[in-house]
C-alpha positions, -999 to +999 in steps of 0.1 A: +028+375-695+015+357-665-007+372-653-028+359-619-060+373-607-073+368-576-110+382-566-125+386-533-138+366-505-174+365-511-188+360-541-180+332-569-168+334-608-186+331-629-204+361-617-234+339-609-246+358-577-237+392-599-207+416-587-196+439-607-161+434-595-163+394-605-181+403-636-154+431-647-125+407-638-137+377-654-146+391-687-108+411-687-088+373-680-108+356-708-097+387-729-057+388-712-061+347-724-074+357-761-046+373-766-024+348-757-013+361-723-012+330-694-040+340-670-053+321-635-078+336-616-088+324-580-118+329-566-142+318-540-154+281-540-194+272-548-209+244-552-218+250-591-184+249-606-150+229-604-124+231-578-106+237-605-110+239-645-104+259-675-125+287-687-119+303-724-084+301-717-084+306-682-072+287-655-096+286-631-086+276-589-114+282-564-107+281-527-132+281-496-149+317-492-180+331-472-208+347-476-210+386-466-212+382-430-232+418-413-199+428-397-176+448-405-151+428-385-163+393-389-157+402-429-124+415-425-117+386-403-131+360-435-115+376-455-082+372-438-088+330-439-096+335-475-064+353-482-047+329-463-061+299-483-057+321-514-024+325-508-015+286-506-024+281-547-007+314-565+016+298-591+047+318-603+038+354-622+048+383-637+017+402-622-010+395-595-041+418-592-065+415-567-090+433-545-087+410-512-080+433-485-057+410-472-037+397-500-014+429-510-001+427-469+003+385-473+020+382-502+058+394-501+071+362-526+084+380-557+080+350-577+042+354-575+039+385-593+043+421-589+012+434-569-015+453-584-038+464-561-079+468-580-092+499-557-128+492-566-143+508-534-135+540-509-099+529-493-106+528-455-074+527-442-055+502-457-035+519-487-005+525-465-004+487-456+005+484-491+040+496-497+048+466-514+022+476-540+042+485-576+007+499-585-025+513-572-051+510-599-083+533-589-117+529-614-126+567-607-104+598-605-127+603-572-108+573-560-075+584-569-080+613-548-092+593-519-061+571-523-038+602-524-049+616-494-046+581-475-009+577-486+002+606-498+033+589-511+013+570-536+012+588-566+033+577-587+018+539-580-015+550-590-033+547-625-069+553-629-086+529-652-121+530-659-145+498-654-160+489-688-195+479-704-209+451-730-211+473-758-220+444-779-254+445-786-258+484-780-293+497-786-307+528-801-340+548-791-366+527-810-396+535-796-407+500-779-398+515-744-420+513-717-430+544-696-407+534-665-384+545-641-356+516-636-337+509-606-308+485-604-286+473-572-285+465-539-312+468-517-293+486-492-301+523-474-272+537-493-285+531-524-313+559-516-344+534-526-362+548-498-358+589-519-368+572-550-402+562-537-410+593-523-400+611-551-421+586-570-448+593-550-450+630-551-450+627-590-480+603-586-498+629-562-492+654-585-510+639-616-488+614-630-500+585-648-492+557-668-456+552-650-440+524-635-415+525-614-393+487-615-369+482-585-343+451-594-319+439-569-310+417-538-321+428-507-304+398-485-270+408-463-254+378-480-260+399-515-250+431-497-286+442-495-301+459-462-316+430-450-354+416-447-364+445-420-352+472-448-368+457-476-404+452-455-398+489-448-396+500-484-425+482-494-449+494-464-436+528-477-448+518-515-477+499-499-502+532-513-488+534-547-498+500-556-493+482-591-474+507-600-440+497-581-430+465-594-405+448-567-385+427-592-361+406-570-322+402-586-313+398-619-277+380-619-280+370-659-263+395-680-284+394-709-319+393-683-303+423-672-300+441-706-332+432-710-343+452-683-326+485-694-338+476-727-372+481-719-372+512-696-372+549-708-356+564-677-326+550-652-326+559-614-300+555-596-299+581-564-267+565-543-263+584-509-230+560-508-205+593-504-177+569-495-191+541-509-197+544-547-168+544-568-176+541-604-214+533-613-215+506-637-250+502-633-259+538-648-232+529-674-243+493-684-280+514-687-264+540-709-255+511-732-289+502-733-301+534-744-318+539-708-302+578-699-294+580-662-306+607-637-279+602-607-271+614-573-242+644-576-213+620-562-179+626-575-177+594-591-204+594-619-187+631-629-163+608-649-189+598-677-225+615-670-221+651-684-258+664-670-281+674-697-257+658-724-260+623-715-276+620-684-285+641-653-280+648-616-303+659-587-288+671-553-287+643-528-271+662-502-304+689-500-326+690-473-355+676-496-339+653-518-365+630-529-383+670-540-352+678-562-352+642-577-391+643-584-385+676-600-356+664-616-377+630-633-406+658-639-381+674-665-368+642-679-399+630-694-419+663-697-396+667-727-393+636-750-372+656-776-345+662-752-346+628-736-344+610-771-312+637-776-297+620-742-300+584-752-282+589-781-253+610-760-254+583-736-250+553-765-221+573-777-205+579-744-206+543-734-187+535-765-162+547-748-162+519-724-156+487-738-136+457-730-108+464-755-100+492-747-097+489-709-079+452-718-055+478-736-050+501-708-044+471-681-021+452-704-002+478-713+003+489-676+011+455-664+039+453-693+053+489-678+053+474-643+074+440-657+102+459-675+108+480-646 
């Protein structure tokens, strides 16, 4: 097949600035192209790479982009021009996927492939601008659902297809973990940083010692973080627990960022993001790592974190949230039988997850979509 990819506006592949979008997509053409399938991807331009070059197989255009404006409208107006400058380089296809809010409306040639629209966030609107969509693939079932009540005529367009994980150098509880709490992602105020440190510190106040608690991620709007006046707030608010919040900046490398699963005992991750999250791949990718995650109670992460098997929840939507996720983290590592039991559950689960079997899925979609 031909198979053409097109990613968003705003950030470059190779995932150098991170994305989990960008990372998912450029690890699945490099496996479409293993396999012998012709794959291009467009993307936006940046300064470290080609124009245009070749890639394990893949043929690689880049076109002018932007950086994440703080708009809403100024970045669906960018990402319009992008669109537009995408669409001027699509060569002839069977299939064209993308996640450009734009490009499913723009494109109506035929000869460029049938559309396959990557629902990787909360649709706002848009889905019924994409009739001429032959599929709809959503990364959650929390996603399908949104998409189904946005165009109720969708369903039979829609497939969900889980994100994936590096499963390639999986590690098991070992004993060489460190006594921290790890964050990773943007950040942002929908992230929930701000619940994490004060659960944090009422855990401290109440006695506990020797824990760290590492917070990784951008925290500039070109990143999709919250912007310096955010991040100066979260660290007047860890100002009193000292040394023992460690503001770690991002982590864009993929193996740096194994790394820093690697070493922790316990993944965080309290998203407030009710319209915002739509997979998790963070608390996966930590799962893989043998770093159980204790997650907000958002539809999305009900697709892989079982709570109590291989990870847990605390409710976000309380009146005291950061109390039910300090009591929550209280359990976790009061009880080091149960949290080595979890890691395991959680390697196994991520197993699940891996790049061949989601290439599977995807290809053999694409080929369903072809014949018809």
């Amino acid at each position: 097949m031909r198979i053409t990819i097109v990613q968003g506006a705003f950030l470059p592949v190779p995932p150098i600035l991170g994305g989990a979008v960008e990372k998912i997509w450029f690890a699945l053409g490099k496996e479409f192209a293993r396999r012998g399938h012709q794959v291009t991807h467009v993307s936006r331009r940046h300064r470290t790479f080609a124009c245009e070059e070749f890639i394990g197989g893949v043929h690689h255009i880049r076109v002018p982009g932007f950086d994440i404006p703080p708009s809403m409208v100024r970045l669906k107006w960018r990402d319009l021009i992008y669109s537009r400058n995408a669409l001027k380089v699509l060569p002839e296809a069977d299939v064209l996927v993308t996640n450009s809010f734009w490009l499913p409306v723009l494109s109506r040639s035929p000869e460029r492939g049938k559309i396959c629209v990557h629902v990787s966030r909360y649709p706002k609107g848009q889905i019924k601008f994409y009739g001429n969509a032959a599929r709809l693939h959503a990364v959650s079932h929390a996603i399908e659902e949104a998409i189904s009540k946005e165009a109720p005529d969708s369903p039979s367009r829609i497939r969900v297809i889980p994100n994936f994980v590096d499963t390639s150098e999986m590690q098991s509880c070992d004993g060489k973990r460190k006594q921290d709490f790890l964050f990773v992602g943007r950040l942002h105020p929908e992230k929930g940083i701000h619940i994490l440190l004060d659960a944090f510190d009422k855990l401290v106040a109440g006695g506990l010692r020797d824990w760290r608690l590492r917070i990784v991620g951008p925290w500039e709007i070109r990143h999709g973080g919250g912007g310096w006046r955010y991040f100066q707030g979260l660290r007047d608010r860890s100002e009193k627990l000292g040394d023992s919040v460690s503001w770690e900046g991002p982590v864009f490398d993929a193996a740096d960022l194994r790394a820093c699963y690697r070493a922790s005992s316990v993944f965080v991750y309290p998203s407030l993001a009710e319209h915002g999250e739509t997979f998790g791949l963070a608390p996966l990718e930590a799962m893989a790592a043998g770093c159980p995650p204790v997650v907000s109670s958002l539809e999305c992460f009900r697709d892989f974190i079982k709570p109590g098997f291989n990870g847990w929840t605390f409710n976000h939507r309380s009146i005291d949230a950061s109390a039910n996720l300090a009591n929550a983290l209280k359990n976790v590592i009061s009880e080091t039988d149960t949290l080595a039991r979890v890691r395991e559950c959680a390697l196994r689960t991520a197993k699940e997850f891996t790049l061949l079997k989601v290439a599977d899925q995807y290809l053999s979609d694409f080929e369903e979509i072809v014949r018809r």
